[in-house]
N, C-alpha and C positions, 0 to 999 in steps of 0.2 A: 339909223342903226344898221350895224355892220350885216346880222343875218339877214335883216331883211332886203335892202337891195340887191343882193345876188339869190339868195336861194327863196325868194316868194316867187320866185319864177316855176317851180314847181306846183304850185296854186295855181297859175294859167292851165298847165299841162294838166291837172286835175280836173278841171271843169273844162275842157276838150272833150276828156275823155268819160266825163263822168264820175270821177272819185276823191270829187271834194273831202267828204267827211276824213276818209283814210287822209288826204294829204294834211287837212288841216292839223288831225290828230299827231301826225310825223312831224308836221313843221312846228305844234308848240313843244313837242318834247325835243328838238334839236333847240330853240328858241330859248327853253328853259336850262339845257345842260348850258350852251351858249353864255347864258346870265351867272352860271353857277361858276363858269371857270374865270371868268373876267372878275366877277368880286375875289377868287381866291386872289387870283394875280392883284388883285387893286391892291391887297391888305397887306404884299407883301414887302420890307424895310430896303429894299436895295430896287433902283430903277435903271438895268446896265441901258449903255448907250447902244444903237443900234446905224448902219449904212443900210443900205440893200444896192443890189444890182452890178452892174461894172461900165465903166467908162466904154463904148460901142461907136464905130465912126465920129470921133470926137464931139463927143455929148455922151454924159451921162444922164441917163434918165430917171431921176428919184422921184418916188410916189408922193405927191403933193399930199397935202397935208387932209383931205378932204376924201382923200382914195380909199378904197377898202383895204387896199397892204397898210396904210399908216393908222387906220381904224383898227387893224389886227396887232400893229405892234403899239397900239397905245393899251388895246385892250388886254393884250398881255406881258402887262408892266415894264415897259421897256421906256426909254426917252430918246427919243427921234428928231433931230434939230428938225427939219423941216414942218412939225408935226402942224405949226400953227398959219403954214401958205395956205389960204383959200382956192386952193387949186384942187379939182376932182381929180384930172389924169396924172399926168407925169411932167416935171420940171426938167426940161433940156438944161443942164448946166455942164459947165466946164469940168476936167479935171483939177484946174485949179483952186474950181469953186469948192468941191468936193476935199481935196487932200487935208486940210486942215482939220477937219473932223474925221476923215475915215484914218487920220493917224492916232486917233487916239479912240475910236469905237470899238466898243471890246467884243462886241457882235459883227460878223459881214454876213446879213442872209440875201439870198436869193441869188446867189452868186453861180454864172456859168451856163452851159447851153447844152451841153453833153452829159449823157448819165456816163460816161469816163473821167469825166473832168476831174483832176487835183487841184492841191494847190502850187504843187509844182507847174503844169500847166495852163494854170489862171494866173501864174507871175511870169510865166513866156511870153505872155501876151505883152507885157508891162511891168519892167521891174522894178518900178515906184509901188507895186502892190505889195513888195514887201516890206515895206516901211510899215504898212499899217501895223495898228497892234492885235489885229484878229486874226493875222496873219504869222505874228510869232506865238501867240500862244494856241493858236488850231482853233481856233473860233469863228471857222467859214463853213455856211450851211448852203445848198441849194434843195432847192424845191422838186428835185428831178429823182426823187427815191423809184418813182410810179412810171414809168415812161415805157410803151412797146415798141416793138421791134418797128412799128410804122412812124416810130417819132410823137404818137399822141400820147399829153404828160395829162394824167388821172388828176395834179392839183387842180386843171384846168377844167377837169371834167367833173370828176365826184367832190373836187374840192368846194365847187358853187354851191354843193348844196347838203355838204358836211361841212360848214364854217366851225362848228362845236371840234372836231377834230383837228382842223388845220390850227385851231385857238392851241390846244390839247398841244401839237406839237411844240406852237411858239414856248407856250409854257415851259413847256418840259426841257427846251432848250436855255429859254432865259433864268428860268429858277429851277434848276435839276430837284428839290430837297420837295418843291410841291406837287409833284405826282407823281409819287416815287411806282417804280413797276412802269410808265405809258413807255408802251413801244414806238418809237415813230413812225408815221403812218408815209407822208408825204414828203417830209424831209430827211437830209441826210447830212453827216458830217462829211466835208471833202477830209481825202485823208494828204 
């Protein structure tokens, strides 16, 4: 389970320091909103298609199917060709492996490196990205809402151990109508 491999790590840090009880009591109410947003996303009639990431020194790196990104975008109703690789980390694949589905995924998350990034400038790099269809209709999100001035990105930080939120975002991006009002927290639409 998704919360648990990354944010039980907070349970270590508790019993270091002494404050089991609080952390346990923190980790089953993330654990349980967690559960609550996944069934809404389960129950919902539409499963949009999802890419992540960008083609990087030739390799694209998609989160095998085993990972916590693919754990997150299954758990918020999305469908992920890779979803079913028994792979924990990441699938070094080709651009050409890739282009067949990121032409027609109606989602591109995780997209980009710079909290400046567009999508003007994520098709500089490559201008086969604008073939995608996430790319003509504005449906490219990266994870870089939270980043400081030192370059350290908050998904990476407080994202480990608010999974409940990062969930919270995917939703709200992949089915706008089920939680209407969430702000996004961690993510961003490139414009």
């Amino acid at each position: 389970v998704l919360f648990r491999s990354r944010a039980e790590w907070v349970k270590l840090m508790a019993a270091l320091l002494d404050k089991e009880q609080f952390a346990n009591e923190k980790f089953a109410k993330v654990e349980a909103e967690y559960h609550r947003l996944a069934e809404l996303a389960e129950k919902s009639r539409t499963k949009p298609t999802v890419i992540s990431g960008l083609n990087t020194k030739d390799a694209w790196f998609m989160p095998g199917g085993d990972s916590y990104m693919a754990r997150f975008f299954a758990d918020a109703g999305s469908t992920y060709h890779w979803q079913d690789s028994r792979v924990a980390g990441s699938l070094p694949l080709s651009f050409e492996a890739v282009y067949p589905f990121a032409l027609k995924a109606e989602y591109w998350m995780n997209v980009g490196f710079d909290t400046h990034d567009t999508r003007r400038s994520i098709a500089d790099q490559d201008a086969r990205y604008l073939d995608f269809a996430a790319m003509k209709t504005g449906q490219v999100y990266s994870y870089n809402r939270r980043v400081n001035s030192q370059g350290s990105n908050d998904f990476f930080e407080s994202g480990n151990v608010n999974p409940h939120t990062v969930l919270a975002d995917l939703i709200s991006i992949l089915h706008p109508g089920l939680l209407p009002g969430h702000q996004l927290v961690y993510y961003k639409q490139l414009p």
